[in-house]
C-alpha positions in Angstrom: -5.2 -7.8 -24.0 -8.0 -5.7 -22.5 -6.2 -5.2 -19.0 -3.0 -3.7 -20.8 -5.5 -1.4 -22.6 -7.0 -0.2 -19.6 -3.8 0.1 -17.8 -2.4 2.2 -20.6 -5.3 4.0 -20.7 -5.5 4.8 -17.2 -4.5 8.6 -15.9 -2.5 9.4 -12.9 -4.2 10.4 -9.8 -2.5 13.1 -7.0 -2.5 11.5 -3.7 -4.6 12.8 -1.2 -3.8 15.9 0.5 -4.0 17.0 4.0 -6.2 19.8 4.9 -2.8 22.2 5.8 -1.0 21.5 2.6 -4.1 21.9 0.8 -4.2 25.5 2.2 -0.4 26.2 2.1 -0.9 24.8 -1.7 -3.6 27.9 -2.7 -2.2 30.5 -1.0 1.2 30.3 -2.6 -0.8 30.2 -5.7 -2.8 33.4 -4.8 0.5 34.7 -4.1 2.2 33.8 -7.3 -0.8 35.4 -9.3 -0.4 38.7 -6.9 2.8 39.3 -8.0 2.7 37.8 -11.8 -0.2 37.4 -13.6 -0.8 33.9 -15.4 1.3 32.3 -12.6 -0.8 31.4 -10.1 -4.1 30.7 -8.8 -6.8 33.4 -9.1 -10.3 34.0 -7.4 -12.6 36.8 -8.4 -13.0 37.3 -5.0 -10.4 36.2 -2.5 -12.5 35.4 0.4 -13.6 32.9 -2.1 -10.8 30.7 -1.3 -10.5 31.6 2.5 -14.1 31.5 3.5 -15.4 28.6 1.0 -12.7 26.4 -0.8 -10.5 26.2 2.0 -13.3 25.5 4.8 -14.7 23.1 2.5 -11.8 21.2 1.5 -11.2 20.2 5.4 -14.5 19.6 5.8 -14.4 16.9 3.2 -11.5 15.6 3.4 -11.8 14.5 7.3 -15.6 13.3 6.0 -14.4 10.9 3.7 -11.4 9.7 5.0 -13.1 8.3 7.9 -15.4 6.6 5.8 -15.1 2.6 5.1 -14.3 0.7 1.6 -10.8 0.2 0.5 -8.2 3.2 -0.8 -7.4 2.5 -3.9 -4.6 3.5 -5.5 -3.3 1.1 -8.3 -1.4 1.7 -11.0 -1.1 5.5 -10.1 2.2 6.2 -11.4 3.1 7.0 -7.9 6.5 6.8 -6.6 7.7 7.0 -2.9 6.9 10.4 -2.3 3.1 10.2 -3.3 3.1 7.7 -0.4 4.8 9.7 2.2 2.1 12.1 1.1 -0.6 9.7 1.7 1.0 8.8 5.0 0.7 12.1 6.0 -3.0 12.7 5.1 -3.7 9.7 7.0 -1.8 10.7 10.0 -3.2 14.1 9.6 -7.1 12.7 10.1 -6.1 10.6 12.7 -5.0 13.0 15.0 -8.1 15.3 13.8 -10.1 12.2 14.9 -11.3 11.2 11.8 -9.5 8.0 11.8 -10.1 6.0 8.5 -12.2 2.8 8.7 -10.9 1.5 5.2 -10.3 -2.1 5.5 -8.1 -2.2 2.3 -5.2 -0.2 1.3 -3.8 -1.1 -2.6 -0.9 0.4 -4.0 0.2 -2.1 -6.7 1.6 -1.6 -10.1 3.5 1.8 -9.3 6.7 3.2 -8.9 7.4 2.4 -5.2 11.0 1.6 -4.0 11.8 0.1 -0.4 11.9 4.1 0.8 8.0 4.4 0.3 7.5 2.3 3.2 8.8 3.5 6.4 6.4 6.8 6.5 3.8 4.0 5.5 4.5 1.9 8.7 4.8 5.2 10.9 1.2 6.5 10.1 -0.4 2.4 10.5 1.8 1.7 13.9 -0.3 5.1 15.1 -3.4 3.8 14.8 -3.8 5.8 11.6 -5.6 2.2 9.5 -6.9 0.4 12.5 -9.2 -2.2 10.1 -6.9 -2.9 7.4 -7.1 -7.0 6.3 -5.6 -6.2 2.3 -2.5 -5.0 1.5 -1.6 -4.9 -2.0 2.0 -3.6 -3.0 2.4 -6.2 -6.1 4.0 -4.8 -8.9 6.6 -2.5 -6.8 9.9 -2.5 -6.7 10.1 -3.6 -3.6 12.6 -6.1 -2.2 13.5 -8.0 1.3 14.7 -5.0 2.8 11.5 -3.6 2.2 9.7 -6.7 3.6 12.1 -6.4 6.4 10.7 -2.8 7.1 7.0 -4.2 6.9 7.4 -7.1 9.3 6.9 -5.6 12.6 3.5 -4.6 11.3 2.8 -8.1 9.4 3.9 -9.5 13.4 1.4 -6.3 15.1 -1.3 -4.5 13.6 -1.1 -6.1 10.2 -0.7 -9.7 11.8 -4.3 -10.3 10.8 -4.2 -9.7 7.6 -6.8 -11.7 4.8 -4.7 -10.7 1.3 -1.6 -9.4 0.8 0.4 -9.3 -1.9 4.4 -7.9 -2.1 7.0 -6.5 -4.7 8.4 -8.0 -7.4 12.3 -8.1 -6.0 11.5 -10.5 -3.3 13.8 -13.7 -2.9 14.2 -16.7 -1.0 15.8 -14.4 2.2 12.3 -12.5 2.2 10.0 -15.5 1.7 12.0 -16.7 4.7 11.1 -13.9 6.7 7.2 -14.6 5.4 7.3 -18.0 6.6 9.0 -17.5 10.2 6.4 -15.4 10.6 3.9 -17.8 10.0 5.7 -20.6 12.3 5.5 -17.5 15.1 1.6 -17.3 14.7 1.3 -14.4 12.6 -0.6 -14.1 9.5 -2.9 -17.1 10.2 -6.0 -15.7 8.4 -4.6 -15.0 5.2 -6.8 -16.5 2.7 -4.9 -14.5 -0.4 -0.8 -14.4 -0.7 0.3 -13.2 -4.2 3.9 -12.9 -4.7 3.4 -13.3 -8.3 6.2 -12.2 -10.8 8.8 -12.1 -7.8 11.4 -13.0 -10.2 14.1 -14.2 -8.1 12.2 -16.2 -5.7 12.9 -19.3 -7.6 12.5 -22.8 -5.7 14.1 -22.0 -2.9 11.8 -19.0 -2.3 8.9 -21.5 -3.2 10.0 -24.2 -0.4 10.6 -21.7 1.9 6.6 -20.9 1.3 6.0 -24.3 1.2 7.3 -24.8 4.9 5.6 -22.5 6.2 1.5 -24.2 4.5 3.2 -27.5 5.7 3.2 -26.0 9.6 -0.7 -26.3 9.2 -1.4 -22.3 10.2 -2.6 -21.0 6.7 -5.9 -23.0 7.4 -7.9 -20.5 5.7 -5.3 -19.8 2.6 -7.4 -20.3 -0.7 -5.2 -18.6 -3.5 -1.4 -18.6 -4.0 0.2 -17.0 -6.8 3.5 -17.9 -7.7 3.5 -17.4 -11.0 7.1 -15.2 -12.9 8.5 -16.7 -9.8 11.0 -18.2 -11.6 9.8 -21.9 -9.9 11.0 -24.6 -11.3 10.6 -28.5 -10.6 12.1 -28.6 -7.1 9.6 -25.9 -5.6 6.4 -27.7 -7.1 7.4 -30.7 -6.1 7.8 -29.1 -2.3 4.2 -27.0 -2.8 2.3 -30.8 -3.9 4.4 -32.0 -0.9 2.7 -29.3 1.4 -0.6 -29.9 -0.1 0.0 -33.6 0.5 
């Protein structure tokens, strides 16, 4: 259909650099080209690079990362060292004081394993995404040890989260750890959870989910998506009994 064209269609995109590695990044290509021609990076004038693209290149980049909007970076092609990458830009314009205001952060449909996370969680528990209410990780490989790594954010700085949407290794352990977290109070504004095409959630995963809408906290919970889940009878029967 017309999405699978697009996402076939769609080229991969670098993450964003910090301002250092940016530097380090041209002057080992001007270095290269020094001492082989056709190997590097070359400037008709060096003081191109060190008195314009360099200068620029931090100028913008702490600019727009402190801007608002959502970072966007779906189906990428990333895997879990394009996010440490990211982590570090992030941590990078934080400390610069150029804090992002992005309110959304999307990084579903790549290549991420449980490892892309903890860097992740390092740059967010410093303050790095203050605003963030979307997280979008759908379409990862990620599984309950990954949620496991997430949840003192989804219980702190994340705990107010509108949408998010997790993985596609999660079972009934990690929708377990979703819904204690609810019954502690966390995650009460969510409007959007999509643990779509989680495929070993299965019922129990599903009633597990169920508990936790039956507790009355996901007041404001509008869209669930359950679908590749693998749910069967017994978990709709506990979803209508939650609705009920």
């Amino acid at each position: 259909d017309w999405q699978d064209v697009g996402i076939a269609c769609t080229s991969d995109r670098l993450a964003p650099l910090a301002p250092d590695g940016f530097e380090a990044l041209m002057r080992e290509g001007m270095a290269r080209e020094q001492a082989a021609a056709g190997t590097g990076s070359r400037f008709t004038n060096g003081k191109d690079a060190t008195d314009i693209c360099i200068p620029q290149y931090r100028e913008a980049f702490l600019r727009l990362m402190s801007m608002d909007g959502p970072l966007a970076f779906d189906f990428c092609a990333w895997a879990d060292a394009d996010v440490a990458q990211l982590a570090a830009a992030l941590r990078h314009a934080h400390a610069a004081g150029a804090t992002t205001q992005a309110r959304g952060l999307r990084l579903g449909n790549n290549r991420l394993t449980d490892a892309a996370l903890p860097p992740l969680v390092e740059a967010i528990e410093a303050g790095a995404m203050p605003r963030v209410d979307c997280l979008v990780l759908d379409g990862n490989e990620l599984t309950d040890a990954g949620l496991a790594t997430l949840r003192p954010l989804l219980a702190g700085r994340l705990s107010g989260l509108w949408t998010l949407a997790f993985g596609s290794r999660l079972t009934a352990d990690g929708a377990r750890v979703l819904a204690a977290l609810v019954a502690e109070g966390h995650l009460a504004q969510l409007e959007d959870l999509d643990l779509s095409n989680n495929r070993e959630l299965g019922d129990a995963g599903t009633a597990a989910i169920a508990e936790a809408m039956a507790t009355g906290r996901l007041t404001r919970l509008t869209e669930l998506a359950l679908n590749g889940t693998g749910m069967g009878d017994a978990g709709a029967a506990a979803l209508g009994a939650a609705l009920g």
